[in-house]
ROLUMMI-184723 format. One record per residue (C-alpha): x, y, z. Coordinates in steps of 0.05 Angstrom, whole numbers, plus 5000, padded with zeros to 4 digits. Each point is the difference from the previous one (the first is absolute). Layout:
<kenus>
XYZ/...
</kenus>
This chain:
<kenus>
522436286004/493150314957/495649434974/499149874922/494550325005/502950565035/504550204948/495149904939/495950535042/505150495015/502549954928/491850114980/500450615039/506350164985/497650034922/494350315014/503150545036/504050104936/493550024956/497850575047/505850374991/500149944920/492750084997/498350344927/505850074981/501349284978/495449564960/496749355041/503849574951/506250315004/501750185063/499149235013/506449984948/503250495029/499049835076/501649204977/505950154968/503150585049/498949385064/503449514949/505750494993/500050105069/499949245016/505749774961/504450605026/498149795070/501649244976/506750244967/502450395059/498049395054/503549494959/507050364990/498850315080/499049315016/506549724959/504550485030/498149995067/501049194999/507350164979/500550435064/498850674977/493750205052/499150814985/500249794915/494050274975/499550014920/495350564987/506150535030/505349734957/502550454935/497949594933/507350024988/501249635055/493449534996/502649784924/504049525032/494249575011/496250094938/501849364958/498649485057/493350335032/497150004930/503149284990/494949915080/494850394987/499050184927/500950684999/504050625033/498850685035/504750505012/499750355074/498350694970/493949604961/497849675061/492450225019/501750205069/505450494971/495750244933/495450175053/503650365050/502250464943/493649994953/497250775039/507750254976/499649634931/496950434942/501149484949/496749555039/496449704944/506349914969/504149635055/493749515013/500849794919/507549975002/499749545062/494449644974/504249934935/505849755044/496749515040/497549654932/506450094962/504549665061/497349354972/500750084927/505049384982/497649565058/494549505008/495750535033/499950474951/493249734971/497150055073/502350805004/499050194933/494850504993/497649965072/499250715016/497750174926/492650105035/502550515054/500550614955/503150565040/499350544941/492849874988/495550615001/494849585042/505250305058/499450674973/502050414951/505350245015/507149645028/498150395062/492949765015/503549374978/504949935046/496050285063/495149444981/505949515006/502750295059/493349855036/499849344971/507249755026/499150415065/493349545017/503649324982/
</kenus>
């Protein structure tokens, strides 16, 4: 099991890696945003997905894995994970599966505001919604400091969600 300090170094690198990557095409300032707020979104996608995983497998159900359930199917859940946890993903919205299809997305810019949009709005009405609202307002995935065009835009993202 990696040390504290461990982790803190291989996330350093991990971010710096990133910043290499990104390297004139993003502002110092606002890559931080962006980088901060993409490992947040991955984070509580991670979180989401461990904590249902988790749930189900306790009830017996060992090969459940939340992220390859239909959102018609992960509904079901909605109103008692966001009672848990504050807020609610659907699988298609999860990181690990925005990612797998961001090279195959070209509204990516799009999808990342709609899910970021999502995420926020599955709290509106509950005692979290003050915690959510507006926490993604920094990470602006139309900006032209990506590019100028949705293209560059999107390749920029691509690289950006590929590295976290």
């Amino acid at each position: 099991m990696a040390s504290k300090e461990q982790e803190w170094a291989e996330l350093h690198r991990t971010i710096w890696q990133i910043a290499n990557n990104l390297r004139g095409s993003v502002d110092g300032w606002d890559f931080k945003q962006y980088v901060l707020g993409i490992l947040f979104y991955r984070f509580i996608s991670e979180n989401l997905t461990n904590y249902i995983n988790d749930d189900e497998h306790r009830t017996g159900k060992k090969d459940f894995d939340y992220s390859k359930l239909s959102d018609k199917e992960a509904e079901f859940g909605r109103a008692d994970t966001v009672k848990e946890k504050g807020f609610y993903i659907l699988p298609s919205e999860l990181f690990k599966n925005v990612t797998n299809n961001a090279r195959n997305d070209p509204n990516l810019n799009e999808t990342l505001s709609a899910v970021f949009k999502n995420i926020e709005n599955s709290a509106k009405g509950t005692e979290s919604e003050d915690d959510l609202k507006g926490l993604f307002d920094d990470l602006d995935v139309n900006s032209n400091k990506l590019g100028n065009t949705v293209e560059q835009r999107n390749k920029q993202l691509v690289k950006l969600l590929e590295s976290i």
